[in-house]
C-alpha angles and dihedrals in degrees: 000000000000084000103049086048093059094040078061102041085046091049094043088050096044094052117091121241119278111261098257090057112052124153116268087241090065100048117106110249125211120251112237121230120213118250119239120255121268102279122230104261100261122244083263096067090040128082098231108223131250117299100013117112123239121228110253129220116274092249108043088056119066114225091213110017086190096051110093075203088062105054089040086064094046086053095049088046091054084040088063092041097054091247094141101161105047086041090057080047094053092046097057088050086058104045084043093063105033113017102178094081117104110197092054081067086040095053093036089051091053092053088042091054094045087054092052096256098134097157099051087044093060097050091047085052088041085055093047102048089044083050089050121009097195091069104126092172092054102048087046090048089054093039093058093046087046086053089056088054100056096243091124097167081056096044083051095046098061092033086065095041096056083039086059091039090061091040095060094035091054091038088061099043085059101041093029078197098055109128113187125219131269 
């Protein structure tokens, strides 16, 4: 019996470790990266001293003061942040120093409408569709304020003309030579 105890004690000795349990020197072993070394505090962190200028946020500064475009950007940047009143500031900047741009009426309409100032919004849709008569967006802006209004044969009137707009639009992307009627 001596001898079958030490064929099994040769053979246990002799198999490799199951998979789960490998030895900690055969595991692989994760490289180490080196840290970086300790940063400067930024200018944010720092007082700046007297008589330095700090650096302002993008959108309170104007690339260009003298660039209606710029001031229109500066306007869609406060839009998305919720910013209403400074954008609306910022519109009538724009329309102030370059009046021939129609979304500057158009994005100063939507805010308008979303204020409650449907009057003034129509007129600002009214401005951007006479500045550029393919504005669907326009013409559908002033037809649902004209809805709310009761004035349904003029609320007709500019959804189908945005409706026609598209069409066409959409009509041209796909037969680059269509050519619409007169």
């Amino acid at each position: 019996m001596e001898w079958l105890k030490k064929v099994f004690k040769a053979k246990e000795q002799a198999a490799p470790p199951p998979p789960h349990q490998k030895a900690a020197a055969d595991r692989p072993t994760a490289t180490r990266v080196k840290s970086a070394p300790p940063q400067k505090p930024t200018a944010a962190r720092v007082k700046p001293s007297e008589g330095t200028k700090t650096r302002p946020k993008p959108e309170t500064q104007v690339a260009d003061p003298k660039d209606a475009k710029a001031y229109l950007a500066r306007a869609l940047l406060r839009k998305e942040r919720g910013k209403l009143d400074e954008a609306l500031a910022d519109l009538t900047r724009t329309i102030q120093m370059n009046p021939k741009i129609a979304q500057a009426y158009f994005l100063r309409a939507a805010i308008r409408q979303t204020r409650g100032q449907f009057d003034e919004a129509i007129a600002d849709y009214t401005k951007a569709v006479e500045l550029k008569p393919d504005y669907s967006e326009a013409y559908s802006g002033r037809g649902v304020l004209r809805e709310g209004k009761g004035d349904a044969a003029g609320a007709k009137a500019d959804y189908s003309k945005s409706i026609e707009i598209e069409v066409r639009a959409a009509l041209a992307r796909e037969y680059p030579d269509y050519k619409p009627e007169a």
